[in-house]
Structure formats: structure tokens, C-alpha cells
KEKE-3310 file (N, C-alpha, C; in steps of 0.2 Angstrom, whole numbers, plus 5000, padded with zeros to 4 digits):
npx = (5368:5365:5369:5366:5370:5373:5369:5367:5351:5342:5345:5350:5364:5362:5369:5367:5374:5375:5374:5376:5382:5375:5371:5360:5352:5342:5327:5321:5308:5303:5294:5285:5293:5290:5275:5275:5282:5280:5289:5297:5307:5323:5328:5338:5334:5324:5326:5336:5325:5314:5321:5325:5309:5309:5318:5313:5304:5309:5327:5341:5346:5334:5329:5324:5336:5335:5326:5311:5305:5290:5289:5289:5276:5268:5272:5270:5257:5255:5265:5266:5258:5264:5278:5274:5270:5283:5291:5285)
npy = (5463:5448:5432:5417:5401:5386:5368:5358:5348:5354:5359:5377:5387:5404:5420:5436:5449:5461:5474:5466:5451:5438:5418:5407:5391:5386:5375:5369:5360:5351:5350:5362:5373:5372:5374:5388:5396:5389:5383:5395:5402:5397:5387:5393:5406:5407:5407:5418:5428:5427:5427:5446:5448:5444:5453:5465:5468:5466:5461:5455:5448:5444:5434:5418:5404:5391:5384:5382:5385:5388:5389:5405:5409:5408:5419:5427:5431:5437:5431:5421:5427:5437:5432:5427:5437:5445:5437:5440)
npz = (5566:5558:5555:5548:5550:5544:5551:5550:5539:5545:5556:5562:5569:5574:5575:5584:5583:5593:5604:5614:5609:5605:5604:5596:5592:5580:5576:5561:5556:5541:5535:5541:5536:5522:5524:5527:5519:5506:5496:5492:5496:5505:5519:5528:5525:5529:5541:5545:5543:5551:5562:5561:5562:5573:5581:5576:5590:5601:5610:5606:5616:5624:5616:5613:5615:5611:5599:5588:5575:5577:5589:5590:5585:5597:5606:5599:5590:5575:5572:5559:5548:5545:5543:5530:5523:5522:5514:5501)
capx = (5369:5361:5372:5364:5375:5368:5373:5363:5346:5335:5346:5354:5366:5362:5372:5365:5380:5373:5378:5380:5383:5372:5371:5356:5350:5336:5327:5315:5303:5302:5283:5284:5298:5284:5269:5275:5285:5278:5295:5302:5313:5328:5327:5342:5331:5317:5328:5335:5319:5311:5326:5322:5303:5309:5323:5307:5299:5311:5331:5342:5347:5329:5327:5326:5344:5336:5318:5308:5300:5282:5286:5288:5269:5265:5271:5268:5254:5257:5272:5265:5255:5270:5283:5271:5271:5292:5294:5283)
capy = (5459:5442:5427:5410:5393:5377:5366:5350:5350:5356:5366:5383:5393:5410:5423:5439:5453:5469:5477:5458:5444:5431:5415:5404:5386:5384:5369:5370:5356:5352:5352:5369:5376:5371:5377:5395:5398:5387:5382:5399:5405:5393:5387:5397:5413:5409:5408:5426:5433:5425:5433:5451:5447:5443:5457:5471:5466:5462:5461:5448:5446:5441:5428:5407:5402:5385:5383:5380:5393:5386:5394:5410:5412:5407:5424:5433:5427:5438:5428:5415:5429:5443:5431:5427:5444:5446:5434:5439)
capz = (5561:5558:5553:5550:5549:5543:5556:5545:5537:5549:5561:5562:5571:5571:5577:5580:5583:5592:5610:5614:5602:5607:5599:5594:5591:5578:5571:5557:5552:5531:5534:5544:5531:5517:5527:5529:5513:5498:5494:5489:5499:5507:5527:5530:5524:5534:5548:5546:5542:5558:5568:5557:5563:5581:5581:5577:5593:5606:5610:5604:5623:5626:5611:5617:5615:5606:5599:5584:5574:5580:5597:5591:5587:5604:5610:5594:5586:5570:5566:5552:5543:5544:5539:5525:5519:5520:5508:5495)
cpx = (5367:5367:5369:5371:5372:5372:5372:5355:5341:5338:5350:5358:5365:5365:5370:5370:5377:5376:5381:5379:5380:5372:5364:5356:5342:5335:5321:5313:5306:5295:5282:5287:5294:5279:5271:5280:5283:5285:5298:5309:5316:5325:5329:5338:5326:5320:5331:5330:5314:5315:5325:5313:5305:5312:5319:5304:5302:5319:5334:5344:5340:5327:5330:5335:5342:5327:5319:5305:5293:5281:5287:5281:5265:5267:5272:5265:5252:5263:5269:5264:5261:5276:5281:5272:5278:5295:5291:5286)
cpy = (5452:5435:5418:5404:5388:5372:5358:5354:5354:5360:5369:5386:5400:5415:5433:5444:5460:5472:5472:5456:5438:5425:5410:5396:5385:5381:5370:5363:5356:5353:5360:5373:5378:5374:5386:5399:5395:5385:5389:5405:5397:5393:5391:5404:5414:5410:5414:5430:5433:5428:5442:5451:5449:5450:5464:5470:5464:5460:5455:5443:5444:5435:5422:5408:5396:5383:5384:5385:5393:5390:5400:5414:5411:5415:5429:5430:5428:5436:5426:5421:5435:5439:5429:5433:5445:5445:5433:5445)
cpz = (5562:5553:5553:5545:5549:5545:5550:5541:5539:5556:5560:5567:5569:5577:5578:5584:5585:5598:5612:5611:5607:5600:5598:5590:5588:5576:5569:5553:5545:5530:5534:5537:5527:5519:5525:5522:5503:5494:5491:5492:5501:5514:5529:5530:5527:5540:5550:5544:5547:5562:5567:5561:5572:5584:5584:5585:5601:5606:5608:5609:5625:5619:5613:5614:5608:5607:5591:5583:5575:5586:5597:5591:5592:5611:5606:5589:5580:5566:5559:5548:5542:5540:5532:5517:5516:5516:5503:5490)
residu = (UNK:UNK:UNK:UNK:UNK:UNK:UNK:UNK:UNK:UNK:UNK:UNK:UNK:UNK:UNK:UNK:UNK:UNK:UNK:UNK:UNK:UNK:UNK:UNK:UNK:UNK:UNK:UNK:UNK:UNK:UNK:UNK:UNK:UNK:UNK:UNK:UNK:UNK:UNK:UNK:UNK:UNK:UNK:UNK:UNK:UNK:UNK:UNK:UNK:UNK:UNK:UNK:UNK:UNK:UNK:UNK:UNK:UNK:UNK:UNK:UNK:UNK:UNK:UNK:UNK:UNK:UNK:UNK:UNK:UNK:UNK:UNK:UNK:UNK:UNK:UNK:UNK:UNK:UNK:UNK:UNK:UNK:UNK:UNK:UNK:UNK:UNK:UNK)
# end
């Protein structure tokens, strides 16, 4: 289970609750936010859809602790265009 907290404008707690409960630190741009959604989803929803994205792909015990959703397409360089598709 994926829980996002809005800490302020630009960053999230996210909590993702499975064999272990890790917790997470992300900050998302207005630019990036914009870039990758066209305004039609919320921050908060790109940031559980990007944990959903990461989630397929890899434990929640191996996901950064605290990072920016630019460095997820540095080690999965179909982020942009998958999280694209998610939220149409």
C-alpha cells in the first residue's frame, strides 16, 4: 500500500507498507510536475503513480529514501514515457 503526505508544495512523504514499511522523501519540481502530466493529474498522484511505476520494477526496500522523480529515469529510462501513458 502506497500512501503520499504533502509535506508542502513540492515535497512528499510517501510510505510504502509491504513486508517492510519504508518510508520516503520526494520532491517534485512545478516545471517537472507540468512537463510530465499537462496539469491533469495533482503532484500527489504523480508521486503514487511514480512509486506504482517504481514498485513494478524493484522492492520498496530498494527505492532512494529521498530523491526527485528526474533520477528515476536515470535508472529506468522508460519512466517519462510510461508515466505518460498511466495517466491518460
Amino acid at each position: 500500500m502506497i500512501t503520499v503526505k504533502k509535506i508542502d508544495d513540492r515535497t512528499f512523504e510517501v510510505t510504502v507498507a509491504d513486508e517492510t514499511t519504508t518510508t520516503h522523501r520526494v520532491t517534485v519540481a512545478p516545471a517537472y510536475h507540468e512537463k510530465l502530466t499537462d496539469g491533469h493529474i495533482s503532484t500527489e498522484k504523480l508521486v503514487e503513480k511514480s512509486f506504482e511505476f517504481l514498485l513494478q520494477r524493484e522492492s520498496n526496500t530498494s527505492i532512494l529514501r529521498t530523491f526527485e522523480p528526474p533520477v528515476i529515469g536515470r535508472y529506468f529510462p522508460e519512466y517519462e514515457t510510461s508515466i505518460r501513458s498511466m495517466i491518460k
